[in-house]
DSSP file (Angstrom, degrees, kcal/mol; ACC not computed):
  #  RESIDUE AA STRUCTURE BP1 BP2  ACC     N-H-->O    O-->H-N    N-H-->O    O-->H-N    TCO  KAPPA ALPHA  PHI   PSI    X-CA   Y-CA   Z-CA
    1    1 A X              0   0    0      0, 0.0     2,-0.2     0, 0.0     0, 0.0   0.000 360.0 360.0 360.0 128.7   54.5 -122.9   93.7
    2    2 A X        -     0   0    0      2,-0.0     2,-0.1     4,-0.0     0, 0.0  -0.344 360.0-141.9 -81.3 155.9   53.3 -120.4   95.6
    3    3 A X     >  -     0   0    0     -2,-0.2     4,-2.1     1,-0.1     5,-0.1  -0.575  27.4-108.1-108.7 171.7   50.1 -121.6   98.2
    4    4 A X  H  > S+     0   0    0      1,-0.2     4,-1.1     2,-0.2    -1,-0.1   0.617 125.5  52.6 -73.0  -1.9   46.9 -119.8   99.2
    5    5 A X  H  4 S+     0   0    0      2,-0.2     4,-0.3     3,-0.1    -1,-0.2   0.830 100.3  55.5 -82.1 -43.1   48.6 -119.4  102.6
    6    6 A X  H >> S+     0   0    0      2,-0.2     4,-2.1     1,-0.2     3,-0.9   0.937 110.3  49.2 -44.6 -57.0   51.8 -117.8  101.0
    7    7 A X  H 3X S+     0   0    0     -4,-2.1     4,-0.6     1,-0.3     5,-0.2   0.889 118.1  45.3 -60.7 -48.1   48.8 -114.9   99.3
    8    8 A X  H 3< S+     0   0    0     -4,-1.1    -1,-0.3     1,-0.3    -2,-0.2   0.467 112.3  45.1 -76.5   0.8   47.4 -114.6  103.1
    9    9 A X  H X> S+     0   0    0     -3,-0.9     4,-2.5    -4,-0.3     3,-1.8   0.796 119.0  42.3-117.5 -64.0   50.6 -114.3  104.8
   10   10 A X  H 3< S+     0   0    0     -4,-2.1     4,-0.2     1,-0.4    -2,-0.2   0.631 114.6  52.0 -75.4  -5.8   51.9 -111.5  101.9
   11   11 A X  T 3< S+     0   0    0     -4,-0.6    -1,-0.4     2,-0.1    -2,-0.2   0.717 109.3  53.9-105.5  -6.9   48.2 -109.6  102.1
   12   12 A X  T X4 S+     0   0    0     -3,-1.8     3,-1.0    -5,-0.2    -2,-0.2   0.880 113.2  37.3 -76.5 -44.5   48.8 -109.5  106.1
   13   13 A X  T 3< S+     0   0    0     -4,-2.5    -1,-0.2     1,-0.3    -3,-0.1   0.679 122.9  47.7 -88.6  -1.0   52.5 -107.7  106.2
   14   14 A X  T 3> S+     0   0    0     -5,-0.4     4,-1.1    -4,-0.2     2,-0.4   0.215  84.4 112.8-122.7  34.5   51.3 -105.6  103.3
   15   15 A X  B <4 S+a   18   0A   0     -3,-1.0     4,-0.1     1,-0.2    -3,-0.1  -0.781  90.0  19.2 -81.1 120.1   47.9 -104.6  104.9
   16   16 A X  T  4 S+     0   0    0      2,-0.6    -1,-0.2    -2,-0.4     3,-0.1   0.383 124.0  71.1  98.3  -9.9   47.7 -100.7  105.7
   17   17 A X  T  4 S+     0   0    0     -3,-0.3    -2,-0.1     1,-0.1    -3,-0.1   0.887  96.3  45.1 -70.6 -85.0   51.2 -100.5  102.7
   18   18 A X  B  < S-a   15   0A   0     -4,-1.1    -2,-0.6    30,-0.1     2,-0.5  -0.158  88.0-127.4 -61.1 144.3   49.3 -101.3   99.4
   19   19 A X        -     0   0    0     -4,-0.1    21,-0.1    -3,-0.1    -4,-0.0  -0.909  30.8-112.3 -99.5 109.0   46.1  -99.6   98.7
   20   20 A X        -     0   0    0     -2,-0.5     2,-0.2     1,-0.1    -5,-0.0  -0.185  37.1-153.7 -68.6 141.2   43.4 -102.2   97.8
   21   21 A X        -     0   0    0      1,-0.0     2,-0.3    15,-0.0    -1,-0.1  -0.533  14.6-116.3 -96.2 161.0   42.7 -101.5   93.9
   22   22 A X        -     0   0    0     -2,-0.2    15,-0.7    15,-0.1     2,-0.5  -0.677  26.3-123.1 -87.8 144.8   39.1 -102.4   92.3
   23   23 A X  E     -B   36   0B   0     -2,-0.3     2,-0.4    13,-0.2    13,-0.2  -0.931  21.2-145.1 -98.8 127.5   39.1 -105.0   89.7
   24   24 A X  E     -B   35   0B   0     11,-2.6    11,-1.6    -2,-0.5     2,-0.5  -0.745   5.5-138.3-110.4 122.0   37.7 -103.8   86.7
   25   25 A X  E     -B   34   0B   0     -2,-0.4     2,-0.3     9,-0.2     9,-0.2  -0.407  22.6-178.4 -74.7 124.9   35.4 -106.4   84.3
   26   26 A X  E     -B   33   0B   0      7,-1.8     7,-1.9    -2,-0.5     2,-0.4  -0.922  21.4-145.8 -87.0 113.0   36.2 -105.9   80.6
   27   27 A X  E     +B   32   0B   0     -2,-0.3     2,-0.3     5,-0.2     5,-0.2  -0.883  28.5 169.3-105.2 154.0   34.2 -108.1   77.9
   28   28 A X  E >   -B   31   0B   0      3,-2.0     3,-0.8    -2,-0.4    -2,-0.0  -0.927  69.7 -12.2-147.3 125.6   36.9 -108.7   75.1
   29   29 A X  T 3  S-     0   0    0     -2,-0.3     3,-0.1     1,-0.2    -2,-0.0   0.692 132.2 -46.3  57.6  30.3   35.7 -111.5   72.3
   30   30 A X  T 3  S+     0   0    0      1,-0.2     2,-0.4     0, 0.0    -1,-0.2   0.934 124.7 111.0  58.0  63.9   32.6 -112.9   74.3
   31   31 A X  E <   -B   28   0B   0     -3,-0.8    -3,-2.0    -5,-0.1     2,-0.7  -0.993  65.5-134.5-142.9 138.6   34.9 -113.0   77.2
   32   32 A X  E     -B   27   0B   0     -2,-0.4     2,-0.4    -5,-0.2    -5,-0.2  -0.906  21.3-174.1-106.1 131.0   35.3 -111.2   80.5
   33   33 A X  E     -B   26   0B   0     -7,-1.9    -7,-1.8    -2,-0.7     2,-0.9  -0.985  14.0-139.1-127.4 123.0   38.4 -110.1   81.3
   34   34 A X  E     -B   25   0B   0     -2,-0.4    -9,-0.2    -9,-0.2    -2,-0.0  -0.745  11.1-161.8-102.4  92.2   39.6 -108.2   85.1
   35   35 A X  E     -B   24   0B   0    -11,-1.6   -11,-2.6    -2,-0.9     2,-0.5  -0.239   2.5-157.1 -63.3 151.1   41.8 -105.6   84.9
   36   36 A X  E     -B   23   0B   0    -13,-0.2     2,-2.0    -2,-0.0   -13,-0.2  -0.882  11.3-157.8-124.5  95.8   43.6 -104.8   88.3
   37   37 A X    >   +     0   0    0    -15,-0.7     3,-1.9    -2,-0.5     2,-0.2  -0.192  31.7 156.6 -39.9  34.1   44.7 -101.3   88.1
   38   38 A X  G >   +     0   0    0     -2,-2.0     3,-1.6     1,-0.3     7,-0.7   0.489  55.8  94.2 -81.1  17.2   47.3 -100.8   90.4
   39   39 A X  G 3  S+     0   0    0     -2,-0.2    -1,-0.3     1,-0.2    -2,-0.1   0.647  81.3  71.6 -49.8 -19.1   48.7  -97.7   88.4
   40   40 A X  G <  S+     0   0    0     -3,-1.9    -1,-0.2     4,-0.1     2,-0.2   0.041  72.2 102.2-109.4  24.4   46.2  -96.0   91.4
   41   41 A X  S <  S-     0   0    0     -3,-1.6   -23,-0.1     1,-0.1     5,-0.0  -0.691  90.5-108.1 -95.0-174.6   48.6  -96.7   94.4
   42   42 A X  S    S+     0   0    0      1,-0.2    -1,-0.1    -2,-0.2   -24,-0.1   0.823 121.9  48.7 -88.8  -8.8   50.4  -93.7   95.3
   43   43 A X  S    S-     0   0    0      2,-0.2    -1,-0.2    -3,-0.0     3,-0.1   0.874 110.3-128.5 -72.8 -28.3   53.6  -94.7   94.0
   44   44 A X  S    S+     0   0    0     -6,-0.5     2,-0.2     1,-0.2    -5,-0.2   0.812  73.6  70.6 109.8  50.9   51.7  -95.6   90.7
   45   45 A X  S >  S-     0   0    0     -7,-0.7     3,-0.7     1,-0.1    -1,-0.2  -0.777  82.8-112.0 175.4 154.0   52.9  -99.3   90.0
   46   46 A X  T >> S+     0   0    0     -2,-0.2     3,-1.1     1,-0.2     4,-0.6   0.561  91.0  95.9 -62.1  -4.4   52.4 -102.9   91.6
   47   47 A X  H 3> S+     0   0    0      1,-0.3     4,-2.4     2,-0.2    -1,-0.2   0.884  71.3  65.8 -83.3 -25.0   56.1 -103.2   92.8
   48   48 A X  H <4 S+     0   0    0     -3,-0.7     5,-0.4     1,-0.2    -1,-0.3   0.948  95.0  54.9 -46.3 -40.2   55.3 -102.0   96.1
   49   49 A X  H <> S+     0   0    0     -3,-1.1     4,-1.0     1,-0.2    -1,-0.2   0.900 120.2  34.4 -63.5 -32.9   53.1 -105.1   97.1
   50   50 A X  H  X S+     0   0    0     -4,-0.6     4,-0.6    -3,-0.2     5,-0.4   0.696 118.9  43.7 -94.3 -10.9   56.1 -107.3   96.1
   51   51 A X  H >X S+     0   0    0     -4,-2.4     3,-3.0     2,-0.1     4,-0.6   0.654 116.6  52.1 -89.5 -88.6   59.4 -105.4   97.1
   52   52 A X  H 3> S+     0   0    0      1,-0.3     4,-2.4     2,-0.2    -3,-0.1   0.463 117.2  40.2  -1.4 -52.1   57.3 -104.3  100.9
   53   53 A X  H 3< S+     0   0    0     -4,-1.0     4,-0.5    -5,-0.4    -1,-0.3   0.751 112.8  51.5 -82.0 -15.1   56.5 -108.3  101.6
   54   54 A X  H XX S+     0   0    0     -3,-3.0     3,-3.7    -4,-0.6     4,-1.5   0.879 118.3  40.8 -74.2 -76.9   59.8 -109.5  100.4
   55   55 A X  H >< S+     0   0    0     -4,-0.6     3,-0.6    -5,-0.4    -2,-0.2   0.738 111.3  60.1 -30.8 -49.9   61.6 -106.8  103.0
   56   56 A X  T 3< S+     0   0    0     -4,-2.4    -1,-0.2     1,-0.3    -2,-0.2   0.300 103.9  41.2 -86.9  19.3   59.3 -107.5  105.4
   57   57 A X  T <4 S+     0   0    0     -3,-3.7    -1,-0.3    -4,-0.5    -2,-0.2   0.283  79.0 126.6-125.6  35.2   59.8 -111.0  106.0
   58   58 A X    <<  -     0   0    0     -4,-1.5     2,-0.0    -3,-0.6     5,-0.0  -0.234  68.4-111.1 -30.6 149.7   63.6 -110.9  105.9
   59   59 A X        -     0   0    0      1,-0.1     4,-0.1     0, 0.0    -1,-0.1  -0.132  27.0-110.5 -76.9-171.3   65.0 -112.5  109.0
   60   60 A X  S  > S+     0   0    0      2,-0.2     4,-2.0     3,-0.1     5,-0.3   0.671 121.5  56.2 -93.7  -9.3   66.6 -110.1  111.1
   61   61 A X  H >> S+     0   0    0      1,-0.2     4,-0.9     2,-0.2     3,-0.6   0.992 116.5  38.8 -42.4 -81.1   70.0 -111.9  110.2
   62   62 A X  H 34 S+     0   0    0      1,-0.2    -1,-0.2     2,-0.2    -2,-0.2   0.510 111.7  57.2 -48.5 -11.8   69.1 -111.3  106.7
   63   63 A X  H >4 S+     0   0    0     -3,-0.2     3,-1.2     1,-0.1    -1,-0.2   0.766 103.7  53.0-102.3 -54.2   67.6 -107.8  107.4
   64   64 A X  H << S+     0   0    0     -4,-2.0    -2,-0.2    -3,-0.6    -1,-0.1   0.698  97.9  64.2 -71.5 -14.5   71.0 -106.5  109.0
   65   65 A X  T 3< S-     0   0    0     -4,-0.9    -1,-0.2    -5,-0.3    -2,-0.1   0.591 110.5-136.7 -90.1 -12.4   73.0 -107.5  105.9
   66   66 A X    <   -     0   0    0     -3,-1.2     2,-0.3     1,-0.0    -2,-0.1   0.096  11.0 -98.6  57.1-173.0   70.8 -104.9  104.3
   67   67 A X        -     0   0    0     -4,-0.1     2,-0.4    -3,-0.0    -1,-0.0  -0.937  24.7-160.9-146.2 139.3   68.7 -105.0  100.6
   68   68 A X        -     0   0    0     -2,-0.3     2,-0.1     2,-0.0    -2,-0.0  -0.901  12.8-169.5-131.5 109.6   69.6 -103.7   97.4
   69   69 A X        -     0   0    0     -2,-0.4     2,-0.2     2,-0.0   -18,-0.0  -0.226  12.4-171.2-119.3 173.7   67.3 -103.0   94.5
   70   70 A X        +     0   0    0     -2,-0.1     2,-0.3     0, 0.0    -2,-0.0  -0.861   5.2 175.9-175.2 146.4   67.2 -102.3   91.5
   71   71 A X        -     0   0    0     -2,-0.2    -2,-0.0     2,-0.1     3,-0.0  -0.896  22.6-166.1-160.4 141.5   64.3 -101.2   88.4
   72   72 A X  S    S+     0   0    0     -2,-0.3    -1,-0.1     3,-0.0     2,-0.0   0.324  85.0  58.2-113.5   4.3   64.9 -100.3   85.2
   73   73 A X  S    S-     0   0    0      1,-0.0     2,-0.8     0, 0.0    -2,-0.1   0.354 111.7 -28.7 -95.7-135.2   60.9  -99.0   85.3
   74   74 A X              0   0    0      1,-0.2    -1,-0.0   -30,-0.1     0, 0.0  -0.021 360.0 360.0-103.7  46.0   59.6  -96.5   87.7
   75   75 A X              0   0    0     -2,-0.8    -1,-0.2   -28,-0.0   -30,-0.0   0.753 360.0 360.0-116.4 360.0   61.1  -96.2   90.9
């Protein structure tokens, strides 16, 4: 399970990466619902916030062994 420490630790290395996006309130069915754009970073998708904190905590063991991705979406 990921902890509230894990979110402060991944918004730290990916501070000045990601661009913070607004969340925007929606009522849908007597309900409010908050979309989180992140179509408005500049690559135009959320996977920077998770591929950028995964890379940057790699050890440097792990780091030297290099990273290999892969999307069938938009990168």
């Amino acid at each position: 399970m990921v902890s509230l420490s894990d979110i402060q630790q991944a918004r730290t290395r990916i501070n000045g990466v990601a661009v913070r996006t607004p969340l925007i309130p929606l009522e849908y069915e007597g309900i409010t619902l908050y979309l989180k754009p992140e179509n408005l970073q500049p690559i135009g998708a959320f996977k920077v916030r998770g591929a950028y904190n995964k890379i940057a905590s790699l050890t440097d063991e792990e780091r030297a062994r290099g990273v290999i991705t892969y999307s069938s979406g938009n990168h």
